[in-house]
KEKEKE-447609 format. One record per residue (C-alpha): residue number from 0; residue in three letters; z, x, y. Coordinates in nm, 2 decimals, always signed. Layout:
N
seq:type:c3:c1:c2
NUM:Ala:Z:X:Y
...
This chain:
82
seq:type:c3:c1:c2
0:Unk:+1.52:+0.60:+4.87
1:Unk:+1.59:+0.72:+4.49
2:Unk:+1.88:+0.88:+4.36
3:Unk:+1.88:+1.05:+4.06
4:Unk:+2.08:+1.28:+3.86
5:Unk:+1.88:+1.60:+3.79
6:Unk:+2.05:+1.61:+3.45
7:Unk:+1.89:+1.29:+3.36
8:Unk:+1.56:+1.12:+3.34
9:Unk:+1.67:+0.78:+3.51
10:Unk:+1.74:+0.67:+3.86
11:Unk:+2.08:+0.58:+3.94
12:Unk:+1.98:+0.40:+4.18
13:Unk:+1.65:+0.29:+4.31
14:Unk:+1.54:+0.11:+4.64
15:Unk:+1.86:+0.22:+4.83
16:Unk:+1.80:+0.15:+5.21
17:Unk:+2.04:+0.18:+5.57
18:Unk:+2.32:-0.04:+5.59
19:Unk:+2.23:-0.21:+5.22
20:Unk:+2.52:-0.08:+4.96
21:Unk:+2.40:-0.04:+4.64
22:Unk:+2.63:-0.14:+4.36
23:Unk:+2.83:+0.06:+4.13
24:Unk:+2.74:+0.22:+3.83
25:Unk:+2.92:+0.42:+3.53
26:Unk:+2.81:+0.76:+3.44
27:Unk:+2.92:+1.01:+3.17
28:Unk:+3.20:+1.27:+3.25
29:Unk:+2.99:+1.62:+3.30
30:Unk:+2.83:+1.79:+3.63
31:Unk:+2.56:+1.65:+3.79
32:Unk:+2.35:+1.78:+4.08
33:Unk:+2.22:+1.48:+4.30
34:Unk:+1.88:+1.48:+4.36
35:Unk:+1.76:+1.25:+4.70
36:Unk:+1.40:+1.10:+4.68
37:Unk:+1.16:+0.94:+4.87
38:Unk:+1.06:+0.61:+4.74
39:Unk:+0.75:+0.52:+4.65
40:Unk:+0.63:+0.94:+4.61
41:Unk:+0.90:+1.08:+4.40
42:Unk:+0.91:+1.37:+4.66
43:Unk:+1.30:+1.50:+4.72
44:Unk:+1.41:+1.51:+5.03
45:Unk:+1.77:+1.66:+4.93
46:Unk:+2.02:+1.74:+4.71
47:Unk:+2.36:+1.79:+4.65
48:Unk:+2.60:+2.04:+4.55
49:Unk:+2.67:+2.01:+4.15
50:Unk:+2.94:+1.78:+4.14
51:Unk:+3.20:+1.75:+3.84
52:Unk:+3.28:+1.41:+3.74
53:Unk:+3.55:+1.37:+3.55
54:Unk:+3.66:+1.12:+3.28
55:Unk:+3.80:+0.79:+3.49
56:Unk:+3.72:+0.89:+3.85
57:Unk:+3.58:+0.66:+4.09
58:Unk:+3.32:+0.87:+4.32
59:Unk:+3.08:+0.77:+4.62
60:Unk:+2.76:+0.88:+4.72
61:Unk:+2.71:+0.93:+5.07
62:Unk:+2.41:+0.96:+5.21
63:Unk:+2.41:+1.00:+5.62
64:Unk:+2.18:+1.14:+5.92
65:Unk:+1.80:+1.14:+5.98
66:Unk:+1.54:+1.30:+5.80
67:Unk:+1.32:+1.42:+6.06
68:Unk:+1.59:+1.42:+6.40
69:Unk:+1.40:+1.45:+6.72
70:Unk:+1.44:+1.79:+6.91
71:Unk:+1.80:+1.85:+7.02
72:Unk:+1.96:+1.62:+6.77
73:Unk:+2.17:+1.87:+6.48
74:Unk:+2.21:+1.53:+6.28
75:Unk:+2.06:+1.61:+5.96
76:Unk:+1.99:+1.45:+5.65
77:Unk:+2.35:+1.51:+5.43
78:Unk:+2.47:+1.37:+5.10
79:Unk:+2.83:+1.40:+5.03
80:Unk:+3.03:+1.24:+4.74
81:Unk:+3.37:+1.14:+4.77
């Protein structure tokens, strides 16, 4: 999957799969809404809540539960950053 700020034209991060960490990266202090895509198609699957960064913080992106859960299962697709 592709994460991308919707404030800028890059990806923060590119290729992110399950269980594979990505490394860190620096971004400028502002508000950013995180934007979740598919790889491969560009097509967003979800986004977050706009998230202030502030000058010095240390933040992680979370992103947890299935896509397309089978019937019964609540466990969907969620970013949060901490």
């Amino acid at each position: 999957m592709v994460v991308k700020a919707q404030e800028t034209s890059e990806a923060l991060f590119d290729g992110a799969t399950f269980k594979n960490p990505t490394g860190f990266k620096e971004v400028d202090a502002k508000a950013y809404r995180y934007n979740i895509l598919k790889a491969g198609t560009g097509d967003e699957i979800l986004s977050s809540q706009r998230i202030d960064v502030r000058a010095g913080g240390i933040y992680t992106i979370v992103i947890s539960g299935l896509e397309n859960p089978p019937a019964g299962n609540k466990n969907t697709l969620r970013v949060d950053v901490l």
